[in-house]
C-alpha positions as CSV (number, residue, x, y, z in Angstrom):
1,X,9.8,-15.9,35.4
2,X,6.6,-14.7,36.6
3,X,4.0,-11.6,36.3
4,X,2.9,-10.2,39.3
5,X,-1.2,-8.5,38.1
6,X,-3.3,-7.4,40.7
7,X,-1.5,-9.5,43.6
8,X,-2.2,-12.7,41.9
9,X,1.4,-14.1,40.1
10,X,0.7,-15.5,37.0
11,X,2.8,-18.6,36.7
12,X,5.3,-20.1,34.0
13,X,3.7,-22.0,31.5
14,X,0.3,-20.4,32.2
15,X,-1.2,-17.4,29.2
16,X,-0.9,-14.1,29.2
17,X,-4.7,-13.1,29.2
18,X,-6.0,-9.6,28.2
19,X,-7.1,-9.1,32.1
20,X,-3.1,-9.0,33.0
21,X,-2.1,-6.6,30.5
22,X,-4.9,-4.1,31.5
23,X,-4.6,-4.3,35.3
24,X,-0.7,-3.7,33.8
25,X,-1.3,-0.7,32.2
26,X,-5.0,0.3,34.4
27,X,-6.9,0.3,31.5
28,X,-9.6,-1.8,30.6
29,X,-9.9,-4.8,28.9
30,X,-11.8,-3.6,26.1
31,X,-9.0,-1.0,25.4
32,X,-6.5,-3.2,25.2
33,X,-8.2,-5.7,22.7
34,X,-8.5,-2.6,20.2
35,X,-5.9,-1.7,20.9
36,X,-4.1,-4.8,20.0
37,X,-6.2,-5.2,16.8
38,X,-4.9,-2.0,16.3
39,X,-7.9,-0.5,15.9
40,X,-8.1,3.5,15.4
41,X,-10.9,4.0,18.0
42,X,-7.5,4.1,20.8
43,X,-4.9,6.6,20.8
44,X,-1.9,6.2,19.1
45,X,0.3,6.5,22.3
46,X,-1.7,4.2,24.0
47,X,-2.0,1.2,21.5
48,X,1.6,1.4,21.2
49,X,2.3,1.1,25.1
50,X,-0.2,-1.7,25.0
51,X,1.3,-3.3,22.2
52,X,4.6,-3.4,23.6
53,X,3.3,-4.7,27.0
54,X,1.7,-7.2,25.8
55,X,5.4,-8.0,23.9
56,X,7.0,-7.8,27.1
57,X,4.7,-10.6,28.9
58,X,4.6,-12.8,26.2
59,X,1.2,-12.5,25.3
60,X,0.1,-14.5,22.3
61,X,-3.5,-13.8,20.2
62,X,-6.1,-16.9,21.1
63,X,-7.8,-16.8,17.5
64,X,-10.3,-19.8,18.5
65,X,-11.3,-17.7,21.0
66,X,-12.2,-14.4,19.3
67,X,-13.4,-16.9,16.3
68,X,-16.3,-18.3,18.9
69,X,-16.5,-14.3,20.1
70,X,-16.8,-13.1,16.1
71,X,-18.0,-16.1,14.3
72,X,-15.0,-14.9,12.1
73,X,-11.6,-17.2,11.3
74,X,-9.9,-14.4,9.4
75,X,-8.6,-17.6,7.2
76,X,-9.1,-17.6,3.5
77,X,-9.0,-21.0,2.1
78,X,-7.4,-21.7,-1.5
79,X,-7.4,-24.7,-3.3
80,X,-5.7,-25.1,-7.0
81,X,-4.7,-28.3,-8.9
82,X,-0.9,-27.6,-9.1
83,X,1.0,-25.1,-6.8
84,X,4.4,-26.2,-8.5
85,X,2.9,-24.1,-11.5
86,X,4.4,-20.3,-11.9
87,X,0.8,-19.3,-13.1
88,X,-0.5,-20.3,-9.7
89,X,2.4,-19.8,-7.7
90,X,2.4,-16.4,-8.8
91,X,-1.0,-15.7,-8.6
92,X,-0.8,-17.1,-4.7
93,X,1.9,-14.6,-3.6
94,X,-1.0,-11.9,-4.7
95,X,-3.7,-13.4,-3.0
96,X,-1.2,-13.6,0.3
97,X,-0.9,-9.8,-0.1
98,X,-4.3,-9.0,0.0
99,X,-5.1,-11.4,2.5
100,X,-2.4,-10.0,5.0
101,X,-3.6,-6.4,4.3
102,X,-6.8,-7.4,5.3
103,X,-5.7,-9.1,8.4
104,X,-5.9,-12.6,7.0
105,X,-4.6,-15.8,6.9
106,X,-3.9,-18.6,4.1
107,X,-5.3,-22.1,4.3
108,X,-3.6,-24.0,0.9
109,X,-5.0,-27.1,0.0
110,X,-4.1,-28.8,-3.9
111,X,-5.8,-31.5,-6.0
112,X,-3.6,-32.6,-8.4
113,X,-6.2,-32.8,-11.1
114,X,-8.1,-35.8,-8.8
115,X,-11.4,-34.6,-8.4
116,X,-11.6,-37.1,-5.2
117,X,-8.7,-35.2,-3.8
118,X,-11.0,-31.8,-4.1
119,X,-13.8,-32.7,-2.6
120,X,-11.7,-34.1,0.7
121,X,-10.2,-31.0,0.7
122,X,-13.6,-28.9,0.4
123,X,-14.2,-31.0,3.4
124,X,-11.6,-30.1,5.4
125,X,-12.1,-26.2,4.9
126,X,-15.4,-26.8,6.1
127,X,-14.1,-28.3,8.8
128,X,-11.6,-25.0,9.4
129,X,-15.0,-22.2,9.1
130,X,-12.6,-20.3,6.5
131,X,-14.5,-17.0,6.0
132,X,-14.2,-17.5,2.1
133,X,-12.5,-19.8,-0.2
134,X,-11.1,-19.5,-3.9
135,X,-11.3,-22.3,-6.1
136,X,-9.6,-23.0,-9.1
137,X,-12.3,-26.7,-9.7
138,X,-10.9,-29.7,-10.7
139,X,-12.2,-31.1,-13.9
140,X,-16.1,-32.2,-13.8
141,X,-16.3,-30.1,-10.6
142,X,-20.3,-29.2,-10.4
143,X,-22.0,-27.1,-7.9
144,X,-23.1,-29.4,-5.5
145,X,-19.9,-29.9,-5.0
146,X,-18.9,-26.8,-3.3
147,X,-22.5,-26.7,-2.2
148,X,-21.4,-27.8,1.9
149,X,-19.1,-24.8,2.0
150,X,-21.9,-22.1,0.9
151,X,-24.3,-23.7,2.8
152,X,-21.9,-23.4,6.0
153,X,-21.5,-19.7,5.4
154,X,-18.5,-19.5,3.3
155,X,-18.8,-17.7,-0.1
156,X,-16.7,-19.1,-3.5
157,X,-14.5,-16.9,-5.6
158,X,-14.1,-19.3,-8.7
159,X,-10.4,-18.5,-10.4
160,X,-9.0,-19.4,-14.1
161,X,-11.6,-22.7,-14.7
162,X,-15.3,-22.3,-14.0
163,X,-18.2,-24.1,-13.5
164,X,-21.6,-24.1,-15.3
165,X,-24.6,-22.8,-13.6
166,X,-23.2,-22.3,-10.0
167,X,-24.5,-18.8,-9.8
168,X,-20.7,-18.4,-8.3
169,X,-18.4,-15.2,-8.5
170,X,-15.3,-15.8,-11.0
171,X,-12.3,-14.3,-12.2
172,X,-10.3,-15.4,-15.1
173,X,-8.9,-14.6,-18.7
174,X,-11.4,-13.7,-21.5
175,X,-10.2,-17.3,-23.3
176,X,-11.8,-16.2,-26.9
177,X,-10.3,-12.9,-27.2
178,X,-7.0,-13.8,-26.2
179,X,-6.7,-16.8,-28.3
180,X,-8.1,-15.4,-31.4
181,X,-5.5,-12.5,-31.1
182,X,-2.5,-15.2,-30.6
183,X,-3.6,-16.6,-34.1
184,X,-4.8,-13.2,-35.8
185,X,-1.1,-12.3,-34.8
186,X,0.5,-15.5,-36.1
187,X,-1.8,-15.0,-39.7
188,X,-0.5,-11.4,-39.8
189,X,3.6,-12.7,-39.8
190,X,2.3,-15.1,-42.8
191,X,1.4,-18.2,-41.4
192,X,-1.2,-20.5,-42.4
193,X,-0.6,-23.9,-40.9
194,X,-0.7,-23.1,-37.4
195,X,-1.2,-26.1,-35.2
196,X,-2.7,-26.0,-31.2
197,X,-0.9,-26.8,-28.2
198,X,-2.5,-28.1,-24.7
199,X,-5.9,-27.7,-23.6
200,X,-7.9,-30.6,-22.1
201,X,-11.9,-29.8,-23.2
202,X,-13.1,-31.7,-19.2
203,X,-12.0,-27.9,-18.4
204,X,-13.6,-24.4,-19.1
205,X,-10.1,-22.9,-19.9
206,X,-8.8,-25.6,-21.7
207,X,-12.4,-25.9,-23.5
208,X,-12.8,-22.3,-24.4
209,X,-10.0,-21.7,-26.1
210,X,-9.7,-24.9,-28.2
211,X,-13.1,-23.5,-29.4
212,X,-11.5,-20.4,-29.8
213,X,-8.9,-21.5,-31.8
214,X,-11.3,-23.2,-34.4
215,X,-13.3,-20.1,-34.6
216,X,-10.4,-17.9,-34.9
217,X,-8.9,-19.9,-38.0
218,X,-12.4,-20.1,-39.4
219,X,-12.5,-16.1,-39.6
220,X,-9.4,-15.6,-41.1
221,X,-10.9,-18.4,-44.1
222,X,-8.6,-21.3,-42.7
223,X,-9.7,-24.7,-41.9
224,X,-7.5,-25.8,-38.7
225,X,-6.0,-29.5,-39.6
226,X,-7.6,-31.9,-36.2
227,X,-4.1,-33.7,-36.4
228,X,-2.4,-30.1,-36.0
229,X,-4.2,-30.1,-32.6
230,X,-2.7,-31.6,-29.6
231,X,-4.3,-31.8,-26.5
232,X,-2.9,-32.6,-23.4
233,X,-2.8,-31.0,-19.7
234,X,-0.7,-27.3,-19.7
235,X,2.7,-28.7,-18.7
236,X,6.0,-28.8,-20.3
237,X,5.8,-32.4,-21.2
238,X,2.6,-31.1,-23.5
239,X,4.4,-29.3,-25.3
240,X,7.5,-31.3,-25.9
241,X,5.6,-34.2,-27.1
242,X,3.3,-32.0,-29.5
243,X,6.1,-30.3,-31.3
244,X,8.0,-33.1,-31.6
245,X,4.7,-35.0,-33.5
246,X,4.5,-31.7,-35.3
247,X,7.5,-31.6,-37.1
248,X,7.7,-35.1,-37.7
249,X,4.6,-34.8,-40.4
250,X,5.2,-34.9,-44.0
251,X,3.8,-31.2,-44.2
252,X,4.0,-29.9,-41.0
253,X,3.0,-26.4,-39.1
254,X,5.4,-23.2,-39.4
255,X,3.8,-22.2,-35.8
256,X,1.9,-23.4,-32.9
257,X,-0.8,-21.6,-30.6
258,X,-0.2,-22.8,-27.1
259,X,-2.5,-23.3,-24.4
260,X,-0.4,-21.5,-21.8
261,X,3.4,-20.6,-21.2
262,X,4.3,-24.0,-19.8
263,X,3.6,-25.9,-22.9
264,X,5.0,-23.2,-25.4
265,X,8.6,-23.8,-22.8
266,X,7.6,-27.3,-23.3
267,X,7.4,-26.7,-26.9
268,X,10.8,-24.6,-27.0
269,X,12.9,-27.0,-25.2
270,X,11.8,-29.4,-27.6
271,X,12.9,-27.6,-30.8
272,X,16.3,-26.9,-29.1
273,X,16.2,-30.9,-28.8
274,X,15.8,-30.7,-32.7
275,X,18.5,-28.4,-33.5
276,X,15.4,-25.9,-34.2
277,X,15.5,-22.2,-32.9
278,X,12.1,-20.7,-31.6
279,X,11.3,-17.8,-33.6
280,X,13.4,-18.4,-36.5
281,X,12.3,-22.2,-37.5
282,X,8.9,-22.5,-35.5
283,X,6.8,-19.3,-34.2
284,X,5.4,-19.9,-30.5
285,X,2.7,-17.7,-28.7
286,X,1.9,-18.8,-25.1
287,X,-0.8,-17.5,-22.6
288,X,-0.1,-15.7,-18.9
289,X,3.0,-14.1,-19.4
290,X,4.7,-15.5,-15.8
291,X,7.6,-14.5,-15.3
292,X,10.0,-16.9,-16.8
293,X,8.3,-16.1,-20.3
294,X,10.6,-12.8,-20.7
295,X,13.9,-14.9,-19.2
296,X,14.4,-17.4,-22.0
297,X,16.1,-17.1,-25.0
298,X,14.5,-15.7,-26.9
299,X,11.6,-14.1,-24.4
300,X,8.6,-15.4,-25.3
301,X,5.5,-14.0,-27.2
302,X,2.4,-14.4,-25.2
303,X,-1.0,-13.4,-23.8
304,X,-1.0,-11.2,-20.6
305,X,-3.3,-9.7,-17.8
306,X,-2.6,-6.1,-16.9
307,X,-5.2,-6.7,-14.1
308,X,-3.5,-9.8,-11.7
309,X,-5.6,-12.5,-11.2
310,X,-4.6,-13.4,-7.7
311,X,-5.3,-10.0,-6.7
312,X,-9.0,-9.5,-8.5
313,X,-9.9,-12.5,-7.3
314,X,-8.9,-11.5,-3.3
315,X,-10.1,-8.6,-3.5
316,X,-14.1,-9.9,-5.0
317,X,-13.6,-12.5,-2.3
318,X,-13.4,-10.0,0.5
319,X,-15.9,-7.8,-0.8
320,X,-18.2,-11.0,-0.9
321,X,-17.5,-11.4,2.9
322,X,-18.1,-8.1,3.3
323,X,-21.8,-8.0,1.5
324,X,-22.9,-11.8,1.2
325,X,-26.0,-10.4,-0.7
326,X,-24.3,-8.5,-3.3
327,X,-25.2,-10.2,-7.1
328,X,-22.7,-12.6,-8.8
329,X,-19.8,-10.9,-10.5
330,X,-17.9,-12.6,-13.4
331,X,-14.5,-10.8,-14.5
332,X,-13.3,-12.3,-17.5
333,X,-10.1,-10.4,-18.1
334,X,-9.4,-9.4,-21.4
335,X,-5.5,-10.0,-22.4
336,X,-2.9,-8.3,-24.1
337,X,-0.3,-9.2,-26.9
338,X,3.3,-9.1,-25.8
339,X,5.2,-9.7,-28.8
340,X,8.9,-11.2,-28.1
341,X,11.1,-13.2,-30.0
342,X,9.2,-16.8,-30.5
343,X,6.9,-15.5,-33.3
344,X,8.3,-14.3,-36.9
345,X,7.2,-14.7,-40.8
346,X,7.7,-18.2,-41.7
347,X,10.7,-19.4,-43.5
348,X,11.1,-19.3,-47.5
């Protein structure tokens, strides 16, 4: 099949360029790259005759080409530790749906907790020109780390961890206030040997609120027992290992803060293991509320954002690209209680 445009027959195999759908239509080239960007400046009539044209012929959008003509990718490069987590996976279908509004695309790159693995991966954006990246950094990240992708033009939206001193935007959870209402909420059921959950101090989050927690006990005139705190990563496995330790000490805790909702299920699955019920036997409070925290039985009592994330953190990206020179913003998002059934009074 074959195009005639202007007497010249464009051949099979060879593009569809913006020069065949205007002498097409007879309007200009400029006219029909608004109008395929669907720009406002052309009618409405005419950017839909354009668009379907350009249907018709097969035409397809040459983005290194406008990228040389723009010095714009529209990519937006995101990089987090572990996309098999419903915190982040959640948080990414947000980011996708600002980015698409905005007429952007996702470049996903994860680390696995290797801080090796990160800085390849910084590489490799570099390499792509995104027009901004979010980071969630891997622990022990520092700024001169991310400094070859500022330096090449690309600004850094920091999300959930942060570093020290990068002078970087960030987005994430108000650790202290959150964590101190988890245990002001289990004090106000009756509990007073209330163990920790999760939380590695190489990370801000994980850091913040272990330091939290301490200062939180300390106000309500408690000393928090060191071998009631059990550190470890934010995955199931955490949890199931530290409740299981827990409950095997001679006096142990009636309830456990958790670092985030995948060690409290962690936690949960592991007092089914011991013929325990969440709630009634051991009170639970996790932090991020995804999705599955509502769906088990019983829902689980946690920590949530009414603001997303994802979405904040998007949306100060592509205000960044829009005014490089604006000052640094930090949004530390303060949390709210959702009470459900893993917390009660302790048992007589």
């Amino acid at each position: 099949m074959s195009v005639e445009s202007g007497g010249k027959r464009q051949g099979a195999g060879q593009p569809v360029t913006l020069q065949i759908i205007a002498a097409e239509l007879g309007v200009s080239t400029a006219t029909v790259s608004l109008a395929l960007r669907g720009n406002p400046a052309v009618a409405e009539a005419t950017r839909e005759r354009v668009q379907a044209q350009a249907r018709a012929l097969g035409y397809v959008y040459n983005r290194s080409a406008a990228s040389l003509r723009t010095a714009k990718t529209h990519i937006i490069a995101v990089c987090v530790h572990d996309i098999t987590s419903p915190y982040f996976a959640e948080m990414l279908t947000s980011i996708e749906d600002v980015a698409s509004a905005a007429g952007r695309t996702l470049l996903l790159g994860t680390y696995g907790e290797s801080l090796e693995r990160q800085r390849r991966l910084l590489q490799s954006f570099r390499e792509y020109r995104p027009d901004g990246v979010i980071l969630c950094p891997a622990a022990g990240t520092r700024p001169e780390d991310v400094r070859m992708l500022t330096e090449a033009g690309a600004p850094v939206v920091q999300l959930s961890r942060e570093m020290v001193g990068g002078g970087l935007d960030f987005v994430g959870s108000n650790d202290a206030d959150g964590t101190a209402r988890a245990v002001a909420h289990l004090i106000s059921l009756g509990h007073r040997r209330i163990a920790y959950f999760g939380g590695k101090d190489e990370v801000s989050t994980g850091a913040q609120r272990h330091a939290a927690f301490l200062a939180a006990m300390r106000a309500h005139g408690l000393a928090a027992d060191p071998s009631a705190i059990f550190p470890g990563w934010g995955r199931r496995e955490t949890g199931l290992a530290a409740v299981e330790q827990a409950l095997a000490r001679a006096e142990p805790p009636t309830a456990a803060v958790c670092f985030n909702d995948l060690t409290a299920f962690g936690a949960m699955l592991g007092l089914y293991r011991l013929g325990k019920q969440p709630g009634r036997d051991f009170s639970l409070v996790g932090y991020d509320d995804v999705r599955e925290a509502s769906q088990w039985a019983p829902p689980l009592t946690t920590l949530a954002h009414e603001t997303d994330p994802g979405r904040a953190a998007a949306e100060l990206l592509l205000a960044r690209i829009a005014d490089p020179a604006r000052a640094a913003q930090r949004l530390a998002l303060t949390p709210v209680l959702r009470v459900r059934g893993t917390t009660a009074a302790p048992r007589a």
